[in-house]
C-alpha positions as a printed NumPy array, in Angstrom:
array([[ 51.813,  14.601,  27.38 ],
       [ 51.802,  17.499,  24.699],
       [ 54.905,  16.447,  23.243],
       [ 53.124,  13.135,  22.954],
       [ 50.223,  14.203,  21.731],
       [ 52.326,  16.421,  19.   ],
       [ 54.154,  12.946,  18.318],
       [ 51.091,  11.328,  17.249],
       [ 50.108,  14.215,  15.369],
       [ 52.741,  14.166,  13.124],
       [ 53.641,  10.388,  12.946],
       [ 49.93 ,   8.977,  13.092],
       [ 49.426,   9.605,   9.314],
       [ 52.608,   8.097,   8.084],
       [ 52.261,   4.94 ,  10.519],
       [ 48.821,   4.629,   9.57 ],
       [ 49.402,   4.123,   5.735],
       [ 52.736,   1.692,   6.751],
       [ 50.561,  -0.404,   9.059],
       [ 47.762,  -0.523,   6.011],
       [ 50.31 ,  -1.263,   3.329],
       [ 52.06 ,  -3.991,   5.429],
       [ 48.626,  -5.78 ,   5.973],
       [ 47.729,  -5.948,   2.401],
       [ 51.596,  -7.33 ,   1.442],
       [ 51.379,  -9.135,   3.857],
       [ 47.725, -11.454,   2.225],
       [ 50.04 , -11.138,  -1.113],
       [ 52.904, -12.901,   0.228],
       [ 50.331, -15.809,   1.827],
       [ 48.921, -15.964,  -1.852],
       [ 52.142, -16.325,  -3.689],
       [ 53.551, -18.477,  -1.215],
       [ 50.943, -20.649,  -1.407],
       [ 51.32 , -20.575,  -5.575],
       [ 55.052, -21.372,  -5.689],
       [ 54.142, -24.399,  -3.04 ],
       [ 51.835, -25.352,  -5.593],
       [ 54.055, -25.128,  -8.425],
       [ 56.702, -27.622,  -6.449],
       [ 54.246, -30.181,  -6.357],
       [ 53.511, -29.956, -10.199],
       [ 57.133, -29.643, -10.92 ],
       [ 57.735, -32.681,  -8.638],
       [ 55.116, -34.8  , -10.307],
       [ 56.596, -34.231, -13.391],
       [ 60.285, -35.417, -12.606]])
């Protein structure tokens, strides 16, 4: 349990930030998928 606890300790900070930084790319990819869906459709109008 210690060597859990010292596990956390150490680790928590780092997987904390990844976690954090993986949520907010992961809104970013949403947004530019959703922009280079919309920019087919233009394109296809166009042709």
């Amino acid at each position: 349990m210690e060597q859990l606890l010292g596990y956390a300790s150490s680790y928590g900070f780092p997987m904390a930030v990844s976690v954090y930084l993986l949520v907010r790319m992961e809104r970013r990819l949403e947004i530019l998928a959703a922009s280079i869906n919309d920019l087919a459709k233009i394109i296809a109008e166009r042709l």
